[in-house]
C-alpha positions as a printed Julia matrix, in Angstrom:
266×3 Matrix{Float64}:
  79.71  139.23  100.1
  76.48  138.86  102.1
  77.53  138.03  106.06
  76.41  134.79  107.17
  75.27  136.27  110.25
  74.44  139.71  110.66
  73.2   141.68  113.32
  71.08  144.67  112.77
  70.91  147.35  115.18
  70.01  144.94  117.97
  68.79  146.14  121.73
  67.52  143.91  124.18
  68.26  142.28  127.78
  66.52  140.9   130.36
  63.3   142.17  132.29
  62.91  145.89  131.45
  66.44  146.09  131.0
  68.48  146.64  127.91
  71.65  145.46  128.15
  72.37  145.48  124.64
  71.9   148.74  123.01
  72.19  149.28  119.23
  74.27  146.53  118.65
  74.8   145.52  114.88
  77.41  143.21  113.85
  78.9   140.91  110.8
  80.15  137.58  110.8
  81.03  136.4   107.55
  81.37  132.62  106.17
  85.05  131.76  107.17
  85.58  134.23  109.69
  87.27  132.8   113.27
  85.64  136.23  115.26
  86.79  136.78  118.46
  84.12  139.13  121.04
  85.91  140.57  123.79
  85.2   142.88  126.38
  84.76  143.17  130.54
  82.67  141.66  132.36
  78.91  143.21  131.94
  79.56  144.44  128.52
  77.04  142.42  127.41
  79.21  139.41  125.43
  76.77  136.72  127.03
  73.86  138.53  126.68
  74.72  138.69  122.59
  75.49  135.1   121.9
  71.93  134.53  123.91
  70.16  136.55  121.26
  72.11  135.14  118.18
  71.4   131.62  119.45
  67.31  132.58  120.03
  67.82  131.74  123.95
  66.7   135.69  124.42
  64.23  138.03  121.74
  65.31  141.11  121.06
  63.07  144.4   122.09
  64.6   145.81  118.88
  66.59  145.06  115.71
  66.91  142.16  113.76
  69.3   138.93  113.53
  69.47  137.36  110.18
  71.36  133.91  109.25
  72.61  133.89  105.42
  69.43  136.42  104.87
  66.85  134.99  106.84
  65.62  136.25  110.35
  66.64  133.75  112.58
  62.99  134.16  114.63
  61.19  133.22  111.64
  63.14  130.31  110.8
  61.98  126.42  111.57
  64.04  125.51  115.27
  65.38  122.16  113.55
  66.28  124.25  110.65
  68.02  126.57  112.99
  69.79  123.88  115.13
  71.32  122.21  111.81
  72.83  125.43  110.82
  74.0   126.79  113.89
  75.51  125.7   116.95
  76.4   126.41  120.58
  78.93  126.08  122.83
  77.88  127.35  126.59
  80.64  127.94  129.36
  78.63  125.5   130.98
  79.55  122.39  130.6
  78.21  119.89  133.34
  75.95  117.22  132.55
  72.76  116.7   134.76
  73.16  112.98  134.04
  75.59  110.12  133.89
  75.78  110.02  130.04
  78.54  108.13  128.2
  80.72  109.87  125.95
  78.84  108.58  122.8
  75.61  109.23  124.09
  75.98  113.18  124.93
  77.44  113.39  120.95
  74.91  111.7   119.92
  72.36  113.94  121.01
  74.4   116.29  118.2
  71.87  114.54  115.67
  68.44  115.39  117.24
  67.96  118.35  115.18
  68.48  115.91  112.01
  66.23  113.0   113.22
  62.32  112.99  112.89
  60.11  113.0   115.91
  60.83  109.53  118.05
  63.19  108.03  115.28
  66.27  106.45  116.48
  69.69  107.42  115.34
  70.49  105.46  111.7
  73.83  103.95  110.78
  74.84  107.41  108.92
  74.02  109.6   112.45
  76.28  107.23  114.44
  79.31  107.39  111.95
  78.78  111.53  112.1
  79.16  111.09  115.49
  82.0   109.1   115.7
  83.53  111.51  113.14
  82.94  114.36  115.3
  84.71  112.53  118.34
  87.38  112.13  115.99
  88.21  115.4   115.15
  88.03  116.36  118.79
  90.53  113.54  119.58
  87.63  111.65  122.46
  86.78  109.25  119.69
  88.5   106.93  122.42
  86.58  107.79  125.19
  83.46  107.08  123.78
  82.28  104.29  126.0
  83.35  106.4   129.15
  81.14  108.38  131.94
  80.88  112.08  130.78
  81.47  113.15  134.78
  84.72  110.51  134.61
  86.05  112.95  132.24
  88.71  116.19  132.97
  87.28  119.74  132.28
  89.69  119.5   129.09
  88.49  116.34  127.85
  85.06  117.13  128.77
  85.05  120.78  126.82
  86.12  118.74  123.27
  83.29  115.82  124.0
  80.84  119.23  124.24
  82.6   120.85  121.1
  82.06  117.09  119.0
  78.6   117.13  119.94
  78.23  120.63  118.56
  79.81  119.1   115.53
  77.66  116.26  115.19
  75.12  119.07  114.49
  77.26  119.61  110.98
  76.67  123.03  112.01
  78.15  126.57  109.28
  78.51  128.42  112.36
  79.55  127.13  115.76
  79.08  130.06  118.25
  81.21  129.56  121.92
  81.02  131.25  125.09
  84.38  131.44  126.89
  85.45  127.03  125.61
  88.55  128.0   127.59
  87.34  129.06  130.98
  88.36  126.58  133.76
  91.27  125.01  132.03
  95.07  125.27  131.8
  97.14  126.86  129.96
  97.6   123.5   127.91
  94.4   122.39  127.38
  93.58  126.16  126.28
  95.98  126.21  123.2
  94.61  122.27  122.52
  91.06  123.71  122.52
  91.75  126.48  120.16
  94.39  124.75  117.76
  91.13  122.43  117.41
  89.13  125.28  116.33
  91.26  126.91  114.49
  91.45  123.57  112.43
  87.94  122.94  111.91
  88.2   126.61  110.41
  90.96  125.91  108.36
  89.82  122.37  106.89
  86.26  122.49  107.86
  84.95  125.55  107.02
  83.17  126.28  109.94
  82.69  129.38  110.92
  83.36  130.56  114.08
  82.24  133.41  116.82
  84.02  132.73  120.73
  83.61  134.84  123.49
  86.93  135.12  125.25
  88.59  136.97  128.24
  92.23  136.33  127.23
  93.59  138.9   124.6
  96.5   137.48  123.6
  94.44  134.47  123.06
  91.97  136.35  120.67
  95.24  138.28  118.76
  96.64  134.71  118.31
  93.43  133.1   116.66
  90.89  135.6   115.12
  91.04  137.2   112.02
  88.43  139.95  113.39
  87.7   140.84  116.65
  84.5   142.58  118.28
  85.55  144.74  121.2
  82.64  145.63  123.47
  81.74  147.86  126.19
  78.28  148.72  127.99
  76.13  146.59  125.78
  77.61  148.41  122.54
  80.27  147.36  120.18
  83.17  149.51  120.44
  85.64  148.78  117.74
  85.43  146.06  115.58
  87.99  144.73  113.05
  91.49  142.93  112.77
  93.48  142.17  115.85
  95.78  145.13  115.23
  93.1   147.46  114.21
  91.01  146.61  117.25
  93.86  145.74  120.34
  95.83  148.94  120.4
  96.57  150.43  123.45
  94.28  153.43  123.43
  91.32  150.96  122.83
  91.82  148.61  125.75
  92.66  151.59  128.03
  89.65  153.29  127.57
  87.7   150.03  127.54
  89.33  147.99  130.52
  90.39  150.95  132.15
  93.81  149.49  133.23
  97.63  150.5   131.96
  98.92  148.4   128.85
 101.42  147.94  126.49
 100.83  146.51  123.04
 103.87  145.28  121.01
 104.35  142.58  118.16
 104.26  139.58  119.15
 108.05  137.99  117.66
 106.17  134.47  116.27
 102.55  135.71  115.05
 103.51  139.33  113.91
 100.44  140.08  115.54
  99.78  142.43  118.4
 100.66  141.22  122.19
  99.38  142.86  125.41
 101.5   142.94  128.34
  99.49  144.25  131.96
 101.35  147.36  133.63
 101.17  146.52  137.27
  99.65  149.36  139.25
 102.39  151.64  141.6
 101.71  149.68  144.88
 102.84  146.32  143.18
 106.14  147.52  141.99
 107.5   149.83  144.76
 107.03  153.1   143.67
């Protein structure tokens, strides 16, 4: 099966410096990927490249065959989408507005949104359960509600592969699981294809079927969660104490932190 996205041998950064080196990667059509890693392995700096934000010094990204830097922007931006852990809003936009904006990649220059363009949107605000905050201030929002208005807007794209940098950070326990049940969903019933940074490994066990471990700008195991979160690989990785078991409800692995000596008395 050829990957929908595959990066090939890929090195790159910012200024003279590569903070990506050698990287190649799959993500096939279907595939709920997880990329994990500690901070400054370079996790960022790859979803920057795969979305054409940076160009790479060396190597090659390719979307269902093509090379993404050769490929028409619009053309680009209705295929694949982006999710940025940033997700303040310069301007007082209502809630149908900023989803709205989901559709420029679909509209000619200066044409106005069509009948067809506002029901995608709506659709989109549907599936990420705002379709009743549409007439609301973005900045009147919570950081919860406001992630899924910026997740429906990357819908409204009709995107293959929605690519997400860390759609958790900032928020609660609750609204965590809500984000990523959503995901996992539009997965599921979908078919969208999916690649999310995250810091949380139980959280990447629970919902990937492959995950991308990385460390100092290279990939350093990649596969299932079990293959990829034992305890020798996070060790050597996060360079912290852990112990992996199964978790009782997913089967799948769960990693519990080993406090250092000082915290527990000894």
């Amino acid at each position: 099966m050829n990957p929908m996205l595959r990066i090939d041998n890929l090195s790159g950064g910012y200024y003279k410096e590569d903070v990506l080196k050698g990287v190649s990667l799959e993500i096939n059509q279907g595939d709920f990927m997880g990329i994990i890693g500690p901070n400054g392995s370079g996790k960022t700096t790859l979803l920057r490249f795969a979305t054409r934000v940076l160009s790479p010094r060396s190597g090659k990204i390719y979307f269902k065959g093509s090379d993404i830097f050769h490929m028409p922007l619009k053309e680009f931006c209705r295929r694949v989408a982006f999710v940025s852990q940033d997700i303040s809003t310069n301007f007082s936009f209502t809630v149908m507005e900023i989803v709205t904006m989901g559709r420029i990649p679909h509209l000619k220059r200066l044409q106005f949104e069509t009948k067809r363009d506002i029901e995608i949107a709506e659709r989109s605000l549907s599936l990420t359960d705002t379709l009743s905050l549409k007439d609301k201030l973005v900045d009147e929002l919570s950081a919860g509600e406001r992630q899924r208005v910026i997740i429906a807007r990357a819908l409204a794209q009709e995107p293959e592969l929605l690519l997400l940098d860390e759609p958790t950070a900032h928020l609660d326990i609750g609204h965590q699981i809500q984000i990523l049940d959503l995901l996992k969903k539009l997965n599921r019933d979908n078919q969208v294809t999916i690649a999310m940074i995250l810091h949380d490994l139980n959280l990447a066990a629970n919902y990937s079927n492959r995950i991308a471990l990385m460390d100092r700008g290279s990939i350093f195991k990649e596969g299932s969660a079990a293959e990829v979160l034992t305890y020798q690989n996070i060790e050597a990785v996060y360079k912290t104490i852990v112990l992996v078991n199964e978790n009782p409800v997913t089967h799948g692995p769960n990693v519990l932190l080993v406090p250092g000596r000082e915290n527990n008395g000894h």
